[in-house]
C-alpha positions, 0 to 999 in steps of 0.5 A: 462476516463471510465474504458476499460472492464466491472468489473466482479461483486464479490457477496457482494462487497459494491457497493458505495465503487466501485462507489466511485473508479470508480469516482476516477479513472475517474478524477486520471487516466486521471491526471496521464497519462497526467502527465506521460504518458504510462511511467512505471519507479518506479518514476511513480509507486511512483507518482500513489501511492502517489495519491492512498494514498492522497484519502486512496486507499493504505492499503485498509486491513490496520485499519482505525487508521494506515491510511487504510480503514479497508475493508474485503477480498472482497471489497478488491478484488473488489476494487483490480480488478477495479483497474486492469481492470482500467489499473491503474499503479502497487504500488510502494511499494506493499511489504511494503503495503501487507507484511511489514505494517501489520506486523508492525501494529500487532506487532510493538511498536510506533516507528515503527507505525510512519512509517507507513504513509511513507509506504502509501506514497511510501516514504522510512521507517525510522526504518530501522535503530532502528531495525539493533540497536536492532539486534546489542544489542541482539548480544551483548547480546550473542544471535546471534544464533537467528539471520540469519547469512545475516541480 
C-alpha cells in the first residue's frame, strides 16, 4: 500500500525515521484492513495499537527507557502527520499515551512505571487500584479537603 496523498514536507524531520514509517506502514496497513477491514470499533483501534506498539510507534515523546523513542516535537509531527495522510486508524488509548503515560513517567514511583507497557499496548492499567488505596489513606489521615469531592 502506498500512502494516498503526498506527506507535506516538516523542515528538519529525520527523513530515515520517515522511510522507516512508511515501510511500515506499507506492510501494517495492508495486514490490518485485511485483518478488519474499514471497520472503526475500539477492538480495532486496540488491534492497530497494539501493532504500533509491537514496532514502537506508540509513545513516540515518551524516553526510550519506558518504552518510547525519545523523539523531539518534530519528528513527532512528522511522524503523526504520516500516519494521518496514512489514513491509519486513530490509537485506542491516546489519552493514557498523550495524557496519563507522561505524566506517570515524570512523577510516578516504580509501581506505576510498570504500567506503562500496558498503556502502549492498549491494555487496562492495573494502578488504578493503588492509587484509590492511597486516596483512602490520606483521607484517613484527615486530609480530605485535598481531594475533589467526584474522585
Amino acid at each position: 500500500m502506498t500512502v494516498a496523498a503526498p506527506v507535506p514536507e516538516i523542515p528538519g524531520a529525520d527523513e530515515s525515521l520517515l522511510k522507516e514509517l512508511d515501510e511500515f506502514l506499507q506492510r501494517a496497513l495492508s495486514e490490518h484492513r485485511a485483518e478488519w477491514g474499514d471497520a472503526d470499533s475500539q477492538a480495532v483501534r486496540v488491534a492497530w495499537q497494539r501493532r504500533l506498539a509491537a514496532e514502537r510507534w506508540v509513545g513516540l515523546a515518551w524516553p526510550k527507557a519506558f518504552g518510547g523513542r525519545g523523539l523531539g516535537i518534530t519528528d513527532r509531527l512528522a511522524v503523526e502527520l504520516q500516519l494521518g495522510v496514512a489514513g491509519a486508524p486513530p490509537l485506542a488509548g491516546f489519552l493514557g499515551i498523550n495524557n496519563v503515560g507522561p505524566t506517570l513517567i515524570a512523577s510516578g514511583d516504580a509501581v506505576h512505571h510498570r504500567c506503562l507497557p500496558q498503556m502502549l499496548t492498549a491494555e487496562t492499567p492495573r494502578f488504578v487500584p493503588r492509587l484509590r488505596e492511597e486516596k483512602r489513606a490520606v483521607v484517613k489521615q484527615g486530609a480530605s479537603e485535598h481531594w475533589p469531592r467526584a474522585y
